[in-house]
C-alpha positions as CSV (number, residue, x, y, z in Angstrom):
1,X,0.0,0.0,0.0
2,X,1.1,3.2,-0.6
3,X,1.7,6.0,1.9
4,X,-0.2,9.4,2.3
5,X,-4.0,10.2,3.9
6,X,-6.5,7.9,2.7
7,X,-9.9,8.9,3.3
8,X,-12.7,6.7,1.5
9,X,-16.2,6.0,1.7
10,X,-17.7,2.6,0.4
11,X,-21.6,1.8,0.2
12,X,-23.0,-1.6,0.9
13,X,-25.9,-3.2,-0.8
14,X,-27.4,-6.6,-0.4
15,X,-27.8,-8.7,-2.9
16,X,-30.9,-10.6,-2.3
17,X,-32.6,-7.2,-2.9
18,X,-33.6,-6.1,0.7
19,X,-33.1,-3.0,2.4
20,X,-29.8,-4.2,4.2
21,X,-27.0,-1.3,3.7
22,X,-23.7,-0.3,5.2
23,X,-21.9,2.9,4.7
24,X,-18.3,2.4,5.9
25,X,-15.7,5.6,6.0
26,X,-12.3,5.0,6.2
27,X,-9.4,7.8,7.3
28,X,-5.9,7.3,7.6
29,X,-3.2,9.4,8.5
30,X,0.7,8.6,9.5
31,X,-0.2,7.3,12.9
32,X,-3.7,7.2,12.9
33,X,-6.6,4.9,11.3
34,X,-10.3,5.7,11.9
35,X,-13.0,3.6,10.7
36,X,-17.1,4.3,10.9
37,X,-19.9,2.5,10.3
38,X,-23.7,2.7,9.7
39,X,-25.3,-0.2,8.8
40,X,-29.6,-0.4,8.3
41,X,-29.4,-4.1,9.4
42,X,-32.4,-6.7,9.9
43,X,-33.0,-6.4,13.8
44,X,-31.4,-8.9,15.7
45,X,-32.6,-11.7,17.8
46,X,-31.6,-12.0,21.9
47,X,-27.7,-13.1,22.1
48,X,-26.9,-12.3,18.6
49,X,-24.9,-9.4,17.0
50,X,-23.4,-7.8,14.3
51,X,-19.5,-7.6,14.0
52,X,-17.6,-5.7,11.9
53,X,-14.3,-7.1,10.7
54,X,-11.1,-5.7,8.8
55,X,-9.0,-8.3,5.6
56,X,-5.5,-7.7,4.8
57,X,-4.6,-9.7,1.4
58,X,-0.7,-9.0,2.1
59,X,0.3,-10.5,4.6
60,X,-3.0,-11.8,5.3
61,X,-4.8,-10.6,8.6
62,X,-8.8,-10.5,9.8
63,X,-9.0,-8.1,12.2
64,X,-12.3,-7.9,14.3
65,X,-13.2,-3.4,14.4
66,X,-15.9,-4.7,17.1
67,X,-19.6,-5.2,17.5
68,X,-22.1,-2.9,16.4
69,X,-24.5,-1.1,18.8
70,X,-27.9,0.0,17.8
71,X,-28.5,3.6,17.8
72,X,-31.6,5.8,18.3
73,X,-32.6,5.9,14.9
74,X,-32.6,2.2,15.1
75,X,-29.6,2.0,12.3
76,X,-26.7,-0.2,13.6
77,X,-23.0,1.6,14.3
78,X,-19.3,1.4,14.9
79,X,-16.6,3.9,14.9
80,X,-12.7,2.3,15.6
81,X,-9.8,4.0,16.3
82,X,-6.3,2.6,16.1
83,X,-2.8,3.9,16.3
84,X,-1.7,1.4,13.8
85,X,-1.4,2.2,10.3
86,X,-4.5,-0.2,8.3
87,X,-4.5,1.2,5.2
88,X,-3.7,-2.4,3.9
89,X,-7.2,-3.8,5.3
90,X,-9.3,-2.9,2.3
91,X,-11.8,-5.3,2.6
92,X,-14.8,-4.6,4.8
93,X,-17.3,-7.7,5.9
94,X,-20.1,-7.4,8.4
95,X,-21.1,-10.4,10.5
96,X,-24.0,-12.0,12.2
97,X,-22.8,-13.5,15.6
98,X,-24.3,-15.9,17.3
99,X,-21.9,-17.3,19.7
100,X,-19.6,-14.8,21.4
101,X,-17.6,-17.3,23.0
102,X,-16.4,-17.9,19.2
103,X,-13.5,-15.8,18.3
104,X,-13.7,-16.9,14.4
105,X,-16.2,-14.6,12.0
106,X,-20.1,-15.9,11.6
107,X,-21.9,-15.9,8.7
108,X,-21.4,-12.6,6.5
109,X,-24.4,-10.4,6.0
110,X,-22.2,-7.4,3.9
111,X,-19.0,-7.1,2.4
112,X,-17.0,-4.9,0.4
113,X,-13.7,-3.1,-1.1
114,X,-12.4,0.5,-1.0
C-alpha cells in the first residue's frame, strides 16, 4: 500500500434485494486509522450481533473493528480508532454472531472493497 492520507467512503448493498445497507468511511493518517460504520441491518434476535471485521490480502490478517450497537434511529453503528497504520485492510465484511464465545467470524451479512 502506498503512503499518504486515505480517506474513502464505500456503500453496501445486499444482494438478495432487501433494504440491508452499510456505509463504511475509512481515514488514515501517519499514525492514525479511523473507521465508521452505519449499517440499516435486519433487527437482531436475543444473544446475537453484528460484527464488523477488517482483511488484509498482504500478509494476510482479519481483524475484528468490534460489535455494532444500535443507535436511536434504530440504524446499527461502529466507529474504531487505532494507532496502527491499516490502510492495507481494504476489505470490509459485516457479520451476524451468534456465539460470542467464538473468536472466528459468523456468517457474512455485507461485504466490500475500497
Amino acid at each position: 500500500p502506498t503512503k499518504g492520507n486515505v480517506d474513502q467512503t464505500l456503500e453496501l448493498r445486499a444482494e438478495d434485494g432487501s433494504k440491508t445497507t452499510a456505509r463504511f468511511s475509512r481515514k488514515i493518517s501517519e499514525g492514525h486509522s479511523s473507521f465508521a460504520v452505519v449499517g440499516e441491518l435486519p433487527r437482531l434476535l436475543k444473544a446475537t450481533s453484528y460484527e464488523v471485521w477488517g482483511l488484509q490480502r498482504e500478509p494476510y490478517r482479519i481483524m475484528s473493528l468490534g460489535a455494532m450497537v444500535e443507535r436511536t434511529d434504530g440504524k446499527y453503528g461502529l466507529v474504531f480508532e487505532s494507532a496502527e497504520d491499516m490502510r492495507g485492510y481494504e476489505e470490509m465484511f459485516i457479520t451476524l454472531e451468534k456465539d460470542k464465545d467464538d473468536p472466528a467470524p459468523g456468517e457474512k451479512v455485507l461485504e466490500g472493497k475500497f
